[in-house]
ZAMARGU-4260 file (C-alpha; in steps of 0.2 Angstrom, whole numbers, plus 5000, padded with zeros to 4 digits):
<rodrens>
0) 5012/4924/4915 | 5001/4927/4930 | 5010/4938/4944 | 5004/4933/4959 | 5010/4951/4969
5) 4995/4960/4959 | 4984/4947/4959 | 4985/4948/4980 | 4984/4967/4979 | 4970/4966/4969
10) 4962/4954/4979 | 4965/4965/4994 | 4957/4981/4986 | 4942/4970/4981 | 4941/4966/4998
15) 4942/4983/5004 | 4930/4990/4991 | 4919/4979/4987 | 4918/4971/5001 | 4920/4983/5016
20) 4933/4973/5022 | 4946/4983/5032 | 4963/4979/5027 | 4969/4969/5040 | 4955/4959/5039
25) 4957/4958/5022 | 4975/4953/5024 | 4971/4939/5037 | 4958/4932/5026 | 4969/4929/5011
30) 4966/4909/5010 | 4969/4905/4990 | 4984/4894/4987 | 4992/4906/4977 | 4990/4919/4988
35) 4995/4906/5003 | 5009/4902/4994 | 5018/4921/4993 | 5033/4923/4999 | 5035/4935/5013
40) 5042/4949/5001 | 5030/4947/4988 | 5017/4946/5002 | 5023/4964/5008 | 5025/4972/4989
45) 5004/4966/4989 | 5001/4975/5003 | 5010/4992/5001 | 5003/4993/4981 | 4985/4988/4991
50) 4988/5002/5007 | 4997/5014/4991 | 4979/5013/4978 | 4968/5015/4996 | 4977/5030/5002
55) 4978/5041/4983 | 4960/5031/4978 | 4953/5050/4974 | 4966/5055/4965 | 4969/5041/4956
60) 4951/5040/4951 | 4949/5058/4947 | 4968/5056/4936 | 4961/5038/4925 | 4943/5047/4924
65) 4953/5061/4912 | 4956/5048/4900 | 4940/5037/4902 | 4926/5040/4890 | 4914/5030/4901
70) 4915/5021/4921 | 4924/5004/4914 | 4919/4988/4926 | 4922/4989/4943 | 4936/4975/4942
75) 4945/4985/4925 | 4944/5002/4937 | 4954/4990/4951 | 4968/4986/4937 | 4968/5001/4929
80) 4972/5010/4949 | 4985/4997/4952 | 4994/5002/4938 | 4995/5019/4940 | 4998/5020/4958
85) 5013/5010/4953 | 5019/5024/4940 | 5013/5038/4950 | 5017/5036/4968 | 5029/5018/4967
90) 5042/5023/4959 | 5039/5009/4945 | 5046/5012/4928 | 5030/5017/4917 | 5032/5001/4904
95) 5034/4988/4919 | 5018/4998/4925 | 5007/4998/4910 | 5012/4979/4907 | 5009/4971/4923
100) 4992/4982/4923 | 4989/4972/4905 | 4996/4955/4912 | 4983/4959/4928 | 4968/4962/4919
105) 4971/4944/4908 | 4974/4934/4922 | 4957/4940/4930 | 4948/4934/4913 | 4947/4952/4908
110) 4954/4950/4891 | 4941/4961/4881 | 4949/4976/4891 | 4966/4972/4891 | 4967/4987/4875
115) 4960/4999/4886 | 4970/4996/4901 | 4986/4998/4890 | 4980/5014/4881 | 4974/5023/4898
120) 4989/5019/4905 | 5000/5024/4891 | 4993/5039/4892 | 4993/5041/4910 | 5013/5036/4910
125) 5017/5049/4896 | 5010/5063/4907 | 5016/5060/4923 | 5015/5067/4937 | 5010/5084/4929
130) 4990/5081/4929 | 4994/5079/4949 | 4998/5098/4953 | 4983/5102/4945 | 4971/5093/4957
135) 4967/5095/4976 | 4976/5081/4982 | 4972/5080/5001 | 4954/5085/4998 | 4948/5070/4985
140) 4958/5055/4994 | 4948/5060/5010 | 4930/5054/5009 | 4915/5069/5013 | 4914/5063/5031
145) 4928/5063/5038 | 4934/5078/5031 | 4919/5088/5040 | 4923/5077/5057 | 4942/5084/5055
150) 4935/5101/5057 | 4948/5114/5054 | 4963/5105/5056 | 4958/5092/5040 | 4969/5096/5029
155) 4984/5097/5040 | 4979/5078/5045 | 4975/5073/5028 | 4992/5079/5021 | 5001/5070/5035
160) 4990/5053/5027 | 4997/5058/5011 | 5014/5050/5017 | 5018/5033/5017 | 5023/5026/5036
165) 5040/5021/5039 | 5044/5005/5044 | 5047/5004/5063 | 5054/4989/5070 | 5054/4982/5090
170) 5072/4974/5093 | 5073/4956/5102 | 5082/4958/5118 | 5103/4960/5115 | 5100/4961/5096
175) 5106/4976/5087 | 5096/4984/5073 | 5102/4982/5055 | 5111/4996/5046 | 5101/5008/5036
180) 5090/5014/5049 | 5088/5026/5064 | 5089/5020/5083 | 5073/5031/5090 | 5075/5039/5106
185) 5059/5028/5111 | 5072/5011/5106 | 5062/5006/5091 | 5072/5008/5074 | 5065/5016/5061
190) 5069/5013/5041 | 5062/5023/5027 | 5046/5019/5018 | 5044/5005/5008 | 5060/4995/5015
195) 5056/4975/5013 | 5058/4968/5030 | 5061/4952/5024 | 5079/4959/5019 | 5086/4965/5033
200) 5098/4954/5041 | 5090/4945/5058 | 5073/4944/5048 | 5073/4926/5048 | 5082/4924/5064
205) 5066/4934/5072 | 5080/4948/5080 | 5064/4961/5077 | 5047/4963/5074 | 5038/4975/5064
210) 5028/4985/5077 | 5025/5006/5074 | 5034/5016/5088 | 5019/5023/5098 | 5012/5006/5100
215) 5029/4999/5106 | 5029/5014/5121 | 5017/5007/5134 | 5029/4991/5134 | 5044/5001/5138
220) 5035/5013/5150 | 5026/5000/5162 | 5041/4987/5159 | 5031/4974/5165 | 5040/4956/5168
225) 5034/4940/5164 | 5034/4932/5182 | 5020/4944/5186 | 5003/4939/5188 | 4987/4949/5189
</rodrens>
């Protein structure tokens, strides 16, 4: 059965990869009817597997590559990444993981590897996270340049990157935010990682936006009004 969540994320890393394609760009582009046709929360399960395989793509690499005789194809290596970021950094039970990974690979007419995305992963999910303490984290999921541009503070920043971004909604005037998350000083309200949106009460009444804290400040600090004019 095709599973139209991995087929968007592994559109979107193609994107990204192959393409050069930011993310967002890659987001805004999706045009397939399948991927037209996702519903908002399977939309945002795409995009955080997409967003988790980008920010861990070193180590994920350098964790698959322990178990890889030779550099499968590009498109297998895309697969084989959205699997384990699921076990590894998702939180996905490693048989939902190794199968979806298998399901992937047919439904992208990859058939003739679907054996070795099941055995790498297998693999993979009977290890765990051990193989993880072992490597150098921060150091391979930053690419060459822009660890020498960081200068001394690198790998403070790229350990911060490690994390993944909480969600941080902007409230609709006189609505209240949804239980479960922190009201910030600022007036955003904050929830923890990997919240679906689309789940929280007054989603589809549009009581909130998703908009990050910092870029919701200039707003509250030069409280412009609407019958201004330049």
């Amino acid at each position: 059965m095709r599973d139209p969540t991995r087929n968007a994320a592994f559109t979107l890393i193609a994107a990204v990869l192959d393409r050069h394609v930011s993310l967002d760009a890659a987001l805004a582009e999706m045009r397939d009817p399948e991927t037209r046709a996702l519903e908002p929360r399977d939309r945002a399960a795409a995009h955080r597997i997409a967003a988790a395989v980008l920010r861990h793509l070193g180590t994920l690499d350098a964790v698959l590559d322990i178990h890889l005789a030779k550099a499968p194809p590009i498109p297998v290596r895309h697969v084989l990444r959205i699997g384990a970021v699921q076990a590894l950094f998702l939180g996905a039970p490693a048989h939902a993981a190794v199968s979806t990974a298998v399901e992937l690979a047919r439904s992208r007419r990859l058939e003739k590897f679907a054996g070795l995305v099941n055995a790498v992963l297998r693999k993979l999910a009977r290890e765990g996270a051990q193989p993880l303490e072992e490597l150098d984290m921060p150091r391979l999921d930053t690419p060459g340049w822009l660890w020498t541009a960081w200068g001394a503070r690198a790998r403070d920043i790229a350990l911060a990157h490690q994390a993944e971004a909480p969600l941080d909604l902007t409230l609709a005037p006189g609505r209240t935010a949804p239980e479960g998350g922190t009201l910030l000083p600022t007036g955003s309200a904050r929830y923890p990682a990997g919240t679906d949106v689309t789940a929280l009460p007054g989603f589809e009444a549009g009581d909130f936006w998703v908009q990050d804290a910092a870029a919701a400040l200039p707003v509250r600090l030069l409280k412009p009004r609407q019958d201004e004019r330049v």
